[in-house]
C-alpha positions in Angstrom: 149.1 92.8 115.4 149.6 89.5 116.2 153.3 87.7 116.8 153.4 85.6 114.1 152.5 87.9 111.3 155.3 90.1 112.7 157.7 87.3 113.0 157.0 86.9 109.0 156.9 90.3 108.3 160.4 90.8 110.0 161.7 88.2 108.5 160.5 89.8 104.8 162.4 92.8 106.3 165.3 91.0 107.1 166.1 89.8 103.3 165.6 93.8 102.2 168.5 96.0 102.3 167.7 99.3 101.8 169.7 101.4 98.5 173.0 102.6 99.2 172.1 106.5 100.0 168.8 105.4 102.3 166.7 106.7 99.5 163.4 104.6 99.0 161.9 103.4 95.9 159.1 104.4 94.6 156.3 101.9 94.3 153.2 100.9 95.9 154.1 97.9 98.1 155.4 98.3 101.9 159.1 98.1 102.6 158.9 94.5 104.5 157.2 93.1 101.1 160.1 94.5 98.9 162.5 91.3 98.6 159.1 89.0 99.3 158.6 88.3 95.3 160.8 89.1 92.2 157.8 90.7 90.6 157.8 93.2 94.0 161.6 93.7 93.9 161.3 94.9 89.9 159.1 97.2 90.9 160.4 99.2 93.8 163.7 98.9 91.9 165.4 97.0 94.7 166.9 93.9 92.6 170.6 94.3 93.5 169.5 94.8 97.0 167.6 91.6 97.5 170.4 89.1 96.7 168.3 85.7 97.9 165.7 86.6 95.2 166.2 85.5 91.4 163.9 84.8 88.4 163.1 81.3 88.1 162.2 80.4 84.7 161.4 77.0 85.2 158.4 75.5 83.4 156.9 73.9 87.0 154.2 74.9 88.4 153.1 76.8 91.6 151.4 74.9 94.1 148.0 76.4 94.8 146.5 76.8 98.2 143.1 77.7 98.2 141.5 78.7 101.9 137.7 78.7 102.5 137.0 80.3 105.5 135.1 82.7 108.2 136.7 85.9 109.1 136.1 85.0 113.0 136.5 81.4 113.0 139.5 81.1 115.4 140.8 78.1 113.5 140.3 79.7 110.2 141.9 82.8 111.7 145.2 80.6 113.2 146.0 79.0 109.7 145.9 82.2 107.8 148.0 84.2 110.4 150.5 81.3 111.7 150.7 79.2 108.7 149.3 80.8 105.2 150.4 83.9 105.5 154.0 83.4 106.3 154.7 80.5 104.4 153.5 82.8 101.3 156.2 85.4 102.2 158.6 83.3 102.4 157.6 81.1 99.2 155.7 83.6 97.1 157.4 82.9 93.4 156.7 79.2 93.7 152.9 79.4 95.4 149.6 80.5 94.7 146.9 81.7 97.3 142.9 81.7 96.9 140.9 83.4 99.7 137.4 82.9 99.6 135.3 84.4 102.9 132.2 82.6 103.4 132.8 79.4 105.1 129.4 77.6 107.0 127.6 81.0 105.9 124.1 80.7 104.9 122.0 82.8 102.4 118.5 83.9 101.1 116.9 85.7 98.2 114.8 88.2 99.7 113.3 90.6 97.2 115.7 90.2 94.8 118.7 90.7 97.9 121.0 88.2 98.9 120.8 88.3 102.3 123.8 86.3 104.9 123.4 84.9 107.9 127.0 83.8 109.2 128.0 81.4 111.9 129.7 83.6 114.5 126.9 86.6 113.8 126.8 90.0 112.1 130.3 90.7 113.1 131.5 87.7 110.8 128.9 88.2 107.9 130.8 92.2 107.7 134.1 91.2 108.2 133.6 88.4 105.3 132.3 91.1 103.5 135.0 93.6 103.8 137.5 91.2 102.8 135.9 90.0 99.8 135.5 94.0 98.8 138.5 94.9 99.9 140.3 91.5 97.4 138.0 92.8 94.7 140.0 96.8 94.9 143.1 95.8 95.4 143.0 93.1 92.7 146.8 91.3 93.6 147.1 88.9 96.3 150.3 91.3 97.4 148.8 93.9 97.8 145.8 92.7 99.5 147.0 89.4 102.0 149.3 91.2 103.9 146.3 94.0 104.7 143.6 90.8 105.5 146.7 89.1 107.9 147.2 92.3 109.3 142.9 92.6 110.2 142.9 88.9 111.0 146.0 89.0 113.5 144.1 91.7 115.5 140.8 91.9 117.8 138.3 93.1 116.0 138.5 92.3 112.2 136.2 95.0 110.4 137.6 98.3 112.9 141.5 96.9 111.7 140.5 97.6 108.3 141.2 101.2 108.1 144.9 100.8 110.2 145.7 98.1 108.4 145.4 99.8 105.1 147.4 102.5 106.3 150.5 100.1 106.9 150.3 97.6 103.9 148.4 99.6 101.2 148.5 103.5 101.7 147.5 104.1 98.0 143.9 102.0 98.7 140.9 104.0 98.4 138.9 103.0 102.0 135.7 105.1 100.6 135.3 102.9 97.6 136.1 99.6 99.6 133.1 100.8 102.2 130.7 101.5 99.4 131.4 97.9 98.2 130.5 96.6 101.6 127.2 98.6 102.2 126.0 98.4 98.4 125.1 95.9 95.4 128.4 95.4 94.5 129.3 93.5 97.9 126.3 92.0 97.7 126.9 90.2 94.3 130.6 89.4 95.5 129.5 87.3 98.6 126.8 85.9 96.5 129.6 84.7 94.2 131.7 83.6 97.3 128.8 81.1 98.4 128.7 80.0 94.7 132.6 79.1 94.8 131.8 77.4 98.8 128.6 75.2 97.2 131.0 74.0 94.1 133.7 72.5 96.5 133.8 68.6 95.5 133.8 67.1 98.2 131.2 69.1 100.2 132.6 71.2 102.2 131.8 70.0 106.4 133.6 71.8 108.2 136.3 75.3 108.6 138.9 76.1 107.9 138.8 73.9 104.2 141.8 73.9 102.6 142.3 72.8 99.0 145.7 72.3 97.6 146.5 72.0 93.9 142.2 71.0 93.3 142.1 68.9 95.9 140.5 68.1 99.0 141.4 65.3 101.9 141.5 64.7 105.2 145.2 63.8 104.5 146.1 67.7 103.4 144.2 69.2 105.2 145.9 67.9 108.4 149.5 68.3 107.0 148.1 71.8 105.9 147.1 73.1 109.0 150.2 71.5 111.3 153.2 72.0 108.4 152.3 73.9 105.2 155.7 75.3 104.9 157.5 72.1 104.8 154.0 70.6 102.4 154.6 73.7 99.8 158.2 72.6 99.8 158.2 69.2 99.4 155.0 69.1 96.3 156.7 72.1 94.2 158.3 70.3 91.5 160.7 72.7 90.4 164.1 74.0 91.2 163.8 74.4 94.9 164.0 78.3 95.9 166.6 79.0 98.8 164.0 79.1 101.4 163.1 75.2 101.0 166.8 74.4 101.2 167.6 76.6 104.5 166.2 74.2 107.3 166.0 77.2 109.5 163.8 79.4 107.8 160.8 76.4 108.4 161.9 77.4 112.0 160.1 81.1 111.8 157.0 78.6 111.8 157.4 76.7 114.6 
């Protein structure tokens, strides 16, 4: 596991305090994530132990980040583990995150089969795969970021799946997720994944491509990919959580 997803994943474990009698909650979301969301905290029934976390019922939006990229592309790869990832743990109630593997992938119809042929070779074209199937199962983006982080931070992206799982989603059913990537099902969802790449407007030119809030430019992506934290901050137009206020926690970035 890489040092920056465990610099955010301690510091998501540094805002939990465990109940009184050390007993754990019961609930389906790993101990670092616990105090990473208010939604998370209701349901491991850790709200009085998370005191930085409290329901913000403000009418403003979440910013939305939305990441097109390769599973092997090392840029790709940097943003999601040094930048995306973290600033989402630390920011979660007031952001958004898309994740949408396919990148400069190309495909064909053959006999009524998509069939992919990916820029950094077959390696990519299952990794891609495996973490479209593996979104698609685990439906919320809490249960399954911190599982494609943890495969992304790693060597090699596909064998991390199975470890991974064990750590951030124990409760995930790896049989069904490898049926996805070897049948029809993971077919159709890539398929659909170069359908969402070949709508971006503008065309998208390059990896990693980064959308925030709709848009596209030069402009965001740069500030993006060198300060996201700091960006996430400064467009949320709400009552700014505790995180954005606390100059050190942009720190755990740097």
């Amino acid at each position: 596991m890489g040092r920056w997803l465990l610099a955010a994943l301690a510091l998501a474990v540094a805002l939990c305090v465990v109940s009184g009698d050390g007993s754990l909650p019961a609930c389906n979301y790993p101990p670092m994530l616990w105090c990473s969301s208010w939604k998370i905290a209701v349901a491991c029934q850790v709200e009085k132990q998370c005191p930085n976390l409290y329901r913000r019922l403000s009418a403003a939006s979440p910013v939305s980040v939305s990441l097109y990229y390769e599973s092997l592309c090392p840029a790709c790869r940097g943003f999601l583990v040094t930048q995306l990832f973290p600033t989402w743990v630390m920011l979660y109630d007031i952001m958004n995150v898309t994740l949408v593997p396919y990148g400069n992938t190309q495909e064909k119809n053959v006999s009524g089969q998509w069939k992919f042929e990916c820029q950094h070779g077959a390696a990519e074209c299952l990794g891609n795969m495996v973490e479209t199937c593996l979104m698609y199962h685990l439906k919320d983006v809490e249960q399954y970021f911190p599982v494609i982080a943890c495969m992304e931070s790693g060597t090699a992206v596909s064998d991390n799946l199975e470890p991974c799982l064990q750590v951030f989603a124990s409760t995930a059913q790896l049989a069904e997720i490898k049926a996805c990537v070897t049948g029809d099902l993971g077919n159709k969802l890539m398929h659909r994944n170069a359908q969402l790449t070949d709508a971006l407007v503008p065309p998208h030119n390059y990896v990693p491509w980064i959308v925030v809030n709709g848009k596209h430019t030069d402009a965001l992506q740069a500030r993006a990919q060198s300060a996201l934290f700091r960006m996430v901050c400064e467009m949320y137009t709400g009552e700014k959580p505790d995180a954005c206020k606390d100059g050190g926690a942009e720190s755990q970035l740097l």
